[in-house]
Structure formats: structure tokens, C-alpha cells
DSSP file (Angstrom, degrees, kcal/mol; ACC not computed):
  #  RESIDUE AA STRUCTURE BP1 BP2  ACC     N-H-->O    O-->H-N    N-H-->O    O-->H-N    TCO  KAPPA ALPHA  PHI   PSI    X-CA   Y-CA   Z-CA
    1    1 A X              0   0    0      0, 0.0     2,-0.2     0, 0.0     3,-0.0   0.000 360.0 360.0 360.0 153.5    1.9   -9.9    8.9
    2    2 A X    >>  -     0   0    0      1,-0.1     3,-3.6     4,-0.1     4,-1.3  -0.795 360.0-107.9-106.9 151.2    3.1   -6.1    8.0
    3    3 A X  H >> S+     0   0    0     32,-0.4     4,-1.8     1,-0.3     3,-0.7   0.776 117.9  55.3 -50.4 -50.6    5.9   -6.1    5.4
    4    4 A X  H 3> S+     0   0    0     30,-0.3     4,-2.0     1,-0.3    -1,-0.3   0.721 108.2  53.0 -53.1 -28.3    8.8   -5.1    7.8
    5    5 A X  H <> S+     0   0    0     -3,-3.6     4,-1.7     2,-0.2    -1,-0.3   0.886 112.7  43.2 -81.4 -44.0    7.8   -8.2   10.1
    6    6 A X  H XX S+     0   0    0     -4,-1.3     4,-1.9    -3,-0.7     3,-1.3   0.999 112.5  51.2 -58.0 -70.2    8.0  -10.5    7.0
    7    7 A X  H >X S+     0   0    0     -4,-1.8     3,-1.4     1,-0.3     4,-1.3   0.809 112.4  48.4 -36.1 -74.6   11.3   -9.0    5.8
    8    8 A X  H 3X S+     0   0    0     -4,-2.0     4,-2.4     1,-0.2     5,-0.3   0.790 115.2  43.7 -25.6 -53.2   12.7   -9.5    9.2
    9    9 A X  H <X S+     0   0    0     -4,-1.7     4,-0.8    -3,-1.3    -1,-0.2   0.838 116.0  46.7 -67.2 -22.7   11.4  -13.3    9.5
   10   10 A X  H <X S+     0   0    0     -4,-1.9     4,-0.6    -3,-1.4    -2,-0.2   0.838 111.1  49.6 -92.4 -30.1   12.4  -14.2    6.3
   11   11 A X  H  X>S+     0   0    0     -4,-1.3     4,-4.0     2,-0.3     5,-2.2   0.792 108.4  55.6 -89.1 -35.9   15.9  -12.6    6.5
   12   12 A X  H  <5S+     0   0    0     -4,-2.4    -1,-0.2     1,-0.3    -2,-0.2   0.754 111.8  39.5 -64.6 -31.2   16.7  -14.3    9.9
   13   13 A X  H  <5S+     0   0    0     -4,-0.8    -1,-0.3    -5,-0.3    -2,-0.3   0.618 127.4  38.0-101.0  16.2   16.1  -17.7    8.9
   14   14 A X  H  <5S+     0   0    0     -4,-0.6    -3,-0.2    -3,-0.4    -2,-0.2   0.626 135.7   0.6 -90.5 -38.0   17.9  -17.0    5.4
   15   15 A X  T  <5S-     0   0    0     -4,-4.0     2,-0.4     1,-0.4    -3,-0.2   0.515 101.2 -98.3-125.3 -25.0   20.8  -14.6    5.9
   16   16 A X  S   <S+     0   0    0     -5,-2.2     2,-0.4     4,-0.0    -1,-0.4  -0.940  75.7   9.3 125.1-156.4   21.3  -13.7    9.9
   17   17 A X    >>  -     0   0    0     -2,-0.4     4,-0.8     1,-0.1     3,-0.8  -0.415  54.5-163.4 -91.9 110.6   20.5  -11.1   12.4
   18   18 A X  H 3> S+     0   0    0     -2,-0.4     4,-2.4     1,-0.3     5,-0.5   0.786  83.5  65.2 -50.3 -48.1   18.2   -8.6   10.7
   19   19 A X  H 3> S+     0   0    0      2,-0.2     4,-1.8     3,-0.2    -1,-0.3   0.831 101.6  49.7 -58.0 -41.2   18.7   -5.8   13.1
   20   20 A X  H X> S+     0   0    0     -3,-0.8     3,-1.2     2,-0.2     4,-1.0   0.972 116.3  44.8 -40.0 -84.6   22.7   -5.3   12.1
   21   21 A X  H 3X S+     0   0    0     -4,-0.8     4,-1.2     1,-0.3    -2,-0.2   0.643 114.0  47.8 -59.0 -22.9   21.7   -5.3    8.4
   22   22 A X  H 3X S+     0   0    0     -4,-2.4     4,-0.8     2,-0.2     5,-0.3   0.876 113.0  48.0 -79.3 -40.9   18.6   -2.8    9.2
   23   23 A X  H XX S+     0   0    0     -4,-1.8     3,-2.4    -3,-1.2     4,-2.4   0.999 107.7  58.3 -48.6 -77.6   21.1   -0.6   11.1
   24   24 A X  H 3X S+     0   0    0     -4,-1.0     4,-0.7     1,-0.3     3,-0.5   0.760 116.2  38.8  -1.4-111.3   23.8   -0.9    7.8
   25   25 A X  H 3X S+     0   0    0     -4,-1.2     4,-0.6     1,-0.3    -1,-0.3   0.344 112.6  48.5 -50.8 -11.3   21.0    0.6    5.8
   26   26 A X  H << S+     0   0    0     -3,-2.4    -1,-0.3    -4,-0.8    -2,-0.2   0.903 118.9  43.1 -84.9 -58.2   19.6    3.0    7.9
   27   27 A X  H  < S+     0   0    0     -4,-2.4    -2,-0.3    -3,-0.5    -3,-0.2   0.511 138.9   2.7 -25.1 -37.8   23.1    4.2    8.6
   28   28 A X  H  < S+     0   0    0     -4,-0.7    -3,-0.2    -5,-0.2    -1,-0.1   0.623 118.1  41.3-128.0 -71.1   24.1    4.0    4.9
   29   29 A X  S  < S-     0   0    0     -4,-0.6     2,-0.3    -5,-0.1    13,-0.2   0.511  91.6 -73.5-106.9-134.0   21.8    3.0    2.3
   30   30 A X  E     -A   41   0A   0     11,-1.0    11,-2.3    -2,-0.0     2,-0.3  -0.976  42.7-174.8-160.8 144.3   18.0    3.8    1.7
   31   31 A X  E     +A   40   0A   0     -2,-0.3     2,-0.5     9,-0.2     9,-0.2  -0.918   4.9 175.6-158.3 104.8   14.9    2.1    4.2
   32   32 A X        +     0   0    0      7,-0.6     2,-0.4    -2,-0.3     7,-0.3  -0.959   8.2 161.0-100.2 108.3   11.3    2.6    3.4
   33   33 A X        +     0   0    0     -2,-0.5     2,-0.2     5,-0.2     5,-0.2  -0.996   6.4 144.6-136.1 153.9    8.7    0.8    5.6
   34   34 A X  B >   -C   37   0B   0      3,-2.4     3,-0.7    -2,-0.4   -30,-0.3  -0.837  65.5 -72.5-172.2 179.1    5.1    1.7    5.9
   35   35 A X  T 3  S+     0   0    0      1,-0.3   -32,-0.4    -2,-0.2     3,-0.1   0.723 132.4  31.3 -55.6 -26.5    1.5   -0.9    6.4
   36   36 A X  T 3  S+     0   0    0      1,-0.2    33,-1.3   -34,-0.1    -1,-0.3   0.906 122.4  30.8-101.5 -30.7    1.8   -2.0    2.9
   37   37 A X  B <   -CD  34  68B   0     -3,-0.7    -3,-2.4    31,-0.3    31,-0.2  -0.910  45.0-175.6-179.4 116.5    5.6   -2.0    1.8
   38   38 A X        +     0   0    0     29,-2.1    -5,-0.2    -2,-0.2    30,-0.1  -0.132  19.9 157.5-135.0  83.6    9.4   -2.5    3.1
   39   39 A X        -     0   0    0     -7,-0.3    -7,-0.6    28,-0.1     2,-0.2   0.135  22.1-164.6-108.5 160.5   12.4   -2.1    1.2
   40   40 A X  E     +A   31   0A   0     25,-0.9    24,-2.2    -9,-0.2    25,-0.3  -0.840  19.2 172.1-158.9 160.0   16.1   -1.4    1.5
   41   41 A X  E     -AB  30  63A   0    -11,-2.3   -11,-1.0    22,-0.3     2,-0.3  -0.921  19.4-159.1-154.0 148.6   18.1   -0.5   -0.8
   42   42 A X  E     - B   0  62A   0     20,-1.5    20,-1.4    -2,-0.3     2,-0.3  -0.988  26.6-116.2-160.0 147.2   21.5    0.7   -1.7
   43   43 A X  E     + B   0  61A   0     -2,-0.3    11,-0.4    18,-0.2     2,-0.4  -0.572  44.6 165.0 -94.2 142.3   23.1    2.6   -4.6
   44   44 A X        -     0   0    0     16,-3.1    15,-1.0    -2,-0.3    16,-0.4  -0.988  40.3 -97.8-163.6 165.0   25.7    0.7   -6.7
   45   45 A X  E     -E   52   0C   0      7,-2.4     7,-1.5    -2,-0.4     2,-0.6  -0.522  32.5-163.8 -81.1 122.4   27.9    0.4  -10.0
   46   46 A X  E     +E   51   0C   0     -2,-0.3     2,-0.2     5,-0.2     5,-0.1  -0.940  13.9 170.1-101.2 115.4   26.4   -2.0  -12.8
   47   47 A X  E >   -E   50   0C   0      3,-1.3     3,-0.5    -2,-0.6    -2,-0.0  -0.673  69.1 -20.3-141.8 127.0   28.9   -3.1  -15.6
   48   48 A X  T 3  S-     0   0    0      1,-0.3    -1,-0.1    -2,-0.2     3,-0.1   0.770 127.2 -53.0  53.6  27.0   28.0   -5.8  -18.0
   49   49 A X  T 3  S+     0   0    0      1,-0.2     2,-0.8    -3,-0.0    -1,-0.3   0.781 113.1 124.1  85.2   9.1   25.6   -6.9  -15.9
   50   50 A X  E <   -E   47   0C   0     -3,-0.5    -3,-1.3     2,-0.0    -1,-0.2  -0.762  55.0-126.3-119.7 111.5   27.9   -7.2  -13.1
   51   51 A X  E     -E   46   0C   0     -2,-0.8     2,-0.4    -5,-0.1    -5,-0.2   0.092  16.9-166.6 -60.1 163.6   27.4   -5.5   -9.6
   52   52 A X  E     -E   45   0C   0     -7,-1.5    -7,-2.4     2,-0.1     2,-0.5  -0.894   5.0-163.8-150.7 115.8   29.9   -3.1   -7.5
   53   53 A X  S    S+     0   0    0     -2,-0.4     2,-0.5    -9,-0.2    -9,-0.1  -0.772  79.7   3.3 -97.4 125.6   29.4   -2.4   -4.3
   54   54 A X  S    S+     0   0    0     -2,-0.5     2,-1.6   -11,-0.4    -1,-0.1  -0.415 105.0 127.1  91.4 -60.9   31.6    0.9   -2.9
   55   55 A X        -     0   0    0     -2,-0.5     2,-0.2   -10,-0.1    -1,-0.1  -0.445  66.7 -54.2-125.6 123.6   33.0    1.4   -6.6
   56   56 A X  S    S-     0   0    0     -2,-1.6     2,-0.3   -11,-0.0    -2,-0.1  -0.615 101.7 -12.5 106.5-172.2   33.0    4.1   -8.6
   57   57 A X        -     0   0    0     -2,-0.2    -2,-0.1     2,-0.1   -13,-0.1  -0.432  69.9-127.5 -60.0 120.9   30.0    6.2   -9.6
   58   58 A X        +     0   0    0     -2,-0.3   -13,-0.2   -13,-0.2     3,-0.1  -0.312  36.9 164.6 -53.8 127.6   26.3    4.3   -8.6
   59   59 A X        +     0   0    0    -15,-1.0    26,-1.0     1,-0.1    25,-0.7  -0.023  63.9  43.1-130.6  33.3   24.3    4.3  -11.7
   60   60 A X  B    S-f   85   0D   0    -16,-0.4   -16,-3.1    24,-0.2     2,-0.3  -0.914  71.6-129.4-170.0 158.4   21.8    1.5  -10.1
   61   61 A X  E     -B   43   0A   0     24,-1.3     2,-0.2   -18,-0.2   -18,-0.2  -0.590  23.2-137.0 -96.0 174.5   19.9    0.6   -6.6
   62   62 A X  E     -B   42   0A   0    -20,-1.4   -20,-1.5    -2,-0.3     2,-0.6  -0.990   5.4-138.0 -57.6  84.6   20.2   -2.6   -5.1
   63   63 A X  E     +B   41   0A   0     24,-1.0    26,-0.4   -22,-0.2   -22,-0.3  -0.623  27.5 174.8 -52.0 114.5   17.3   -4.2   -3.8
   64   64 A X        -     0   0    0    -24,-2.2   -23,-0.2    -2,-0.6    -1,-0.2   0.127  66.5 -10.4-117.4   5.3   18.6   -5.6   -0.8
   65   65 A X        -     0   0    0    -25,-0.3   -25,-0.9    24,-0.1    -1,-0.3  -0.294  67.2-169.4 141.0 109.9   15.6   -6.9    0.7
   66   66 A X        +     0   0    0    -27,-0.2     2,-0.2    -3,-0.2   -59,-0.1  -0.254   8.5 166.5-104.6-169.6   11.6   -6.4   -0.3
   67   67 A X        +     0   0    0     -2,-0.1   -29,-2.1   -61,-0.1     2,-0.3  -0.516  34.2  21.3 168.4 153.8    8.2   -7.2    1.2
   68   68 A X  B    S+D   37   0B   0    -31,-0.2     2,-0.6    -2,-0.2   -31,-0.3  -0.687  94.6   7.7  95.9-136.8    4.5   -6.4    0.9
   69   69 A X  S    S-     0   0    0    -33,-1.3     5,-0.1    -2,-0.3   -33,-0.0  -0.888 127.9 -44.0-108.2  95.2    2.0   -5.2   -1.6
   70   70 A X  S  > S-     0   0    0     -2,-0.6     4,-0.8     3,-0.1    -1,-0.3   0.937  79.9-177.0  59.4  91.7    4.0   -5.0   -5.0
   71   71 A X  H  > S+     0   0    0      1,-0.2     4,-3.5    -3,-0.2     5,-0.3   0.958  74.7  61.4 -91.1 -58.1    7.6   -3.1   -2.9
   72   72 A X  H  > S+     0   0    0      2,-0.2     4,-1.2     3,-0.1    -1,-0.2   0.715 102.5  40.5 -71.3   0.9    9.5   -2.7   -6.0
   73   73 A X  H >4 S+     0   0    0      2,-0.1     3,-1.6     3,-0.1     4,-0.2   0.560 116.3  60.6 -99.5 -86.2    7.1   -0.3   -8.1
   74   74 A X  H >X S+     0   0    0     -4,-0.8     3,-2.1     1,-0.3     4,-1.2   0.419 104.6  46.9   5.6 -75.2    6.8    1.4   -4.5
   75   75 A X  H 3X S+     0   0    0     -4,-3.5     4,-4.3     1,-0.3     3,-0.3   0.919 108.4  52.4 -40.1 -63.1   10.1    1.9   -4.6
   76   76 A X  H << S+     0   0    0     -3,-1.6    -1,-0.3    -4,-1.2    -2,-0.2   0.783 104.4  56.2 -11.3 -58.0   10.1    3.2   -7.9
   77   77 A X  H <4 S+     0   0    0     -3,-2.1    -2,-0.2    -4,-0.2    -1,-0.2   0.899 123.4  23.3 -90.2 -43.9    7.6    5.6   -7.1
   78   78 A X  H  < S+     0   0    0     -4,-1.2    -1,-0.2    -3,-0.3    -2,-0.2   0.600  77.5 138.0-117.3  -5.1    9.8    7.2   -4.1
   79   79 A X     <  -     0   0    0     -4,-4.3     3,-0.1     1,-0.2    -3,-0.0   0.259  58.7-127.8  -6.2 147.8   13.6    6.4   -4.8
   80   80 A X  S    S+     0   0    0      1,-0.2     2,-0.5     0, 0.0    -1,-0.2   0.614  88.3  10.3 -86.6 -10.6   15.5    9.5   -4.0
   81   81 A X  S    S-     0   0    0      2,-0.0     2,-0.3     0, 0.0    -1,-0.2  -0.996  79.3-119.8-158.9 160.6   17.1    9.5   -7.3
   82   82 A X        -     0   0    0     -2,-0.5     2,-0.4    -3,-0.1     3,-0.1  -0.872  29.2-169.2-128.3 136.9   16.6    7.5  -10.5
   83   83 A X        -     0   0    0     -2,-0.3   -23,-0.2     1,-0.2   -22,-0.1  -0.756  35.9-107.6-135.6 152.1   19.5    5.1  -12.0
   84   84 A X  S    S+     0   0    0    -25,-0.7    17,-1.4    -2,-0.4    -1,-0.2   0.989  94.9  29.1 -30.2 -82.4   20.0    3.4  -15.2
   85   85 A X  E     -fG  60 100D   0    -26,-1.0   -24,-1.3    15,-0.2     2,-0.3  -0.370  59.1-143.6-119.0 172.3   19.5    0.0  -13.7
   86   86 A X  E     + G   0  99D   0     13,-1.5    13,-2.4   -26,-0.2     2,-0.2  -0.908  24.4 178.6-126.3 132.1   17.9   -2.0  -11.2
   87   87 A X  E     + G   0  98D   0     -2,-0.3   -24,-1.0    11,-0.2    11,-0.2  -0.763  11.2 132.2-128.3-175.8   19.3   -4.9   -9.4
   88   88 A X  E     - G   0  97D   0      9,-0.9     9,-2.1    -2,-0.2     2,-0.2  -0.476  43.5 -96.0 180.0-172.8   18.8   -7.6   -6.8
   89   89 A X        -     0   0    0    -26,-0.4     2,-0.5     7,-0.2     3,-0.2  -0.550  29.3-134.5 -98.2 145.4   18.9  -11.5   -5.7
   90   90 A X  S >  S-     0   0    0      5,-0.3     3,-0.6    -2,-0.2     5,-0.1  -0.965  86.9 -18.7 -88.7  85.0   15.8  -13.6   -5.9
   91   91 A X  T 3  S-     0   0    0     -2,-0.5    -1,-0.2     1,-0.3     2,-0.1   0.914 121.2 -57.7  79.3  48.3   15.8  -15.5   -2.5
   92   92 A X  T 3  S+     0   0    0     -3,-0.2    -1,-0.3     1,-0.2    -3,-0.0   0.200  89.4 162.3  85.5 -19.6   19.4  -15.1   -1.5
   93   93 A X    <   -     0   0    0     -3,-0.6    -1,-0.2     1,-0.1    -2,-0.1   0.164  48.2-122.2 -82.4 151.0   20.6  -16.8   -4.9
   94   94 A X  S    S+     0   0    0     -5,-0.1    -1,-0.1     2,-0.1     2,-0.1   0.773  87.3  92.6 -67.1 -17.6   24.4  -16.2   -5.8
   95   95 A X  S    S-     0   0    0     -5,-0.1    -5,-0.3     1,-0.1     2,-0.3  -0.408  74.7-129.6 -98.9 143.5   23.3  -14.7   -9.1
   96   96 A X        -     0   0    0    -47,-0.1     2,-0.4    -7,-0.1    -7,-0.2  -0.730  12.6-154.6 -64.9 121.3   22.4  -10.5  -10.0
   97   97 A X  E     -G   88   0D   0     -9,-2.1    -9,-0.9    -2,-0.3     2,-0.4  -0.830  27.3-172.1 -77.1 148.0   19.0  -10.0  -11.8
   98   98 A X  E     +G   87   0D   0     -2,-0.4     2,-0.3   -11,-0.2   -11,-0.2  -0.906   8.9 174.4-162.9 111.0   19.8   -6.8  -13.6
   99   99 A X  E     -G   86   0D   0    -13,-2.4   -13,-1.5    -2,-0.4    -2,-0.0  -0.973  40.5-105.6-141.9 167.2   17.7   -4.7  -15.4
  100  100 A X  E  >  -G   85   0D   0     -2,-0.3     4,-0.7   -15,-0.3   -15,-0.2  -0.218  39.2-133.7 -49.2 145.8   17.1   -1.5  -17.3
  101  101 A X  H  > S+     0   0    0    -17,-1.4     4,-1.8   -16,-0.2    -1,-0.2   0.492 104.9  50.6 -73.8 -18.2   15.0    0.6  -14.8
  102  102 A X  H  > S+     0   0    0      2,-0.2     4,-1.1   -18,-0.2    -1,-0.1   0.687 104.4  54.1-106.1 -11.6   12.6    1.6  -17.7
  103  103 A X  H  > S+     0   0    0      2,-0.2     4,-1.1     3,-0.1     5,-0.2   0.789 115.3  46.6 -68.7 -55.9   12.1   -2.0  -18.7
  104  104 A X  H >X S+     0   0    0     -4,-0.7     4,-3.0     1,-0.2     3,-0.7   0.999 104.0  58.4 -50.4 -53.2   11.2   -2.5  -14.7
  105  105 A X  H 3X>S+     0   0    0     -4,-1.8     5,-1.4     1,-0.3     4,-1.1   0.900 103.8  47.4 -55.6 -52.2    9.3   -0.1  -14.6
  106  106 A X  H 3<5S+     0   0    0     -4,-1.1    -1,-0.3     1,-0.2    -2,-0.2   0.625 107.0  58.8 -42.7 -26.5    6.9   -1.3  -17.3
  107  107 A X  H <<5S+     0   0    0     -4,-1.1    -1,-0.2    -3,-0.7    -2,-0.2   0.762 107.9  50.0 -72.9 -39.6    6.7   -4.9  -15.9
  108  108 A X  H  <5S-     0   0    0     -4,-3.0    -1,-0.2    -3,-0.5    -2,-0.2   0.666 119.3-101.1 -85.4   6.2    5.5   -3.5  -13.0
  109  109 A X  T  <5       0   0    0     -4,-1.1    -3,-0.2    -5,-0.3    -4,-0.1   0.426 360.0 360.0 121.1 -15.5    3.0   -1.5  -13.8
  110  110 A X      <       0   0    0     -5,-1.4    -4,-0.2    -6,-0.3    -5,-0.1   0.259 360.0 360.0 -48.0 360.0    4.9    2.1  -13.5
């Protein structure tokens, strides 16, 4: 299945109607899809580990939703702009993963 089709299946039985949030982010955010890879993404505040969406100055993306052949060094590679940190959710889960962007990048391979 090509990533955008997964991201879409996975997001409808997990959070609700994919077409809104894909609108949101196109509208908004930051949306990469291509055969291998589909992200979205959105710029936000880290402090203490703790996300802020809307406030104050963005020094981190958000992963907001991934898919394919290894999406987050992809991302990496084509971000429009480069942040301290990296966040996102693991399967919807209440909790922030939150890391150094130059720490990511080494784990994946950057």
C-alpha cells in the first residue's frame, strides 16, 4: 500500500476523518507525500520536554502522522527549516517522545 494510503487507514480507525486533518495541514502545517514516504508535520514550542501548540516561538516539528520507507529521516532530509527538537506520539499514546534533533538524526541514520 503507498504511504499516504496507510497514513489515511491507520488514522481513520485510530483518530477520525483523515481528510479534515490532511486539509489542517495542508492549510497550516507542513505535508510531504511521495511512492515511498508521508508525513505531516507542524512547528511547535518544546519546554522541559513538554509540547505547545500555537505558543510562542516554534523551536521543534511535530510529527503528526508518518508512513513508509524510514518517513522520519525523509523528513529530516527536506524540513523547510531545522529546530532544536523533534517530537511526536507513538500510536496515538497520550505521552510526547521528545528529542534533540541531532540525537534523531543519528538514530536514523542522518
Amino acid at each position: 500500500m503507498i504511504p499516504i494510503l496507510t497514513a489515511k487507514a491507520w488514522h481513520e480507525k485510530n483518530v477520525g476523518n483523515f481528510e479534515a486533518a490532511l486539509g489542517e495541514y495542508l492549510r497550516d502545517h507542513f505535508v510531504w507525500s511521495s511512492p515511498t514516504e508521508f508525513i505531516m508535520a507542524s512547528p511547535v514550542r518544546v519546554e522541559d520536554r513538554d509540547v505547545y501548540f500555537g505558543d510562542g516561538e516554534p523551536n521543534a516539528w511535530f510529527v503528526y502522522l508518518a508512513a513508509g520507507s524510514n518517513p522520519f529521516r525523509r523528513f529530516l532530509e527536506i524540513a523547510p527549516r531545522d529546530y532544536e527538537w523533534l517530537a511526536w506520539r507513538r500510536h496515538n499514546q497520550p505521552r510526547y517522545n521528545v528529542w534533540r534533533t541531532e540525537r534523531f538524526k543519528r538514530k536514523v541514520g542522518y
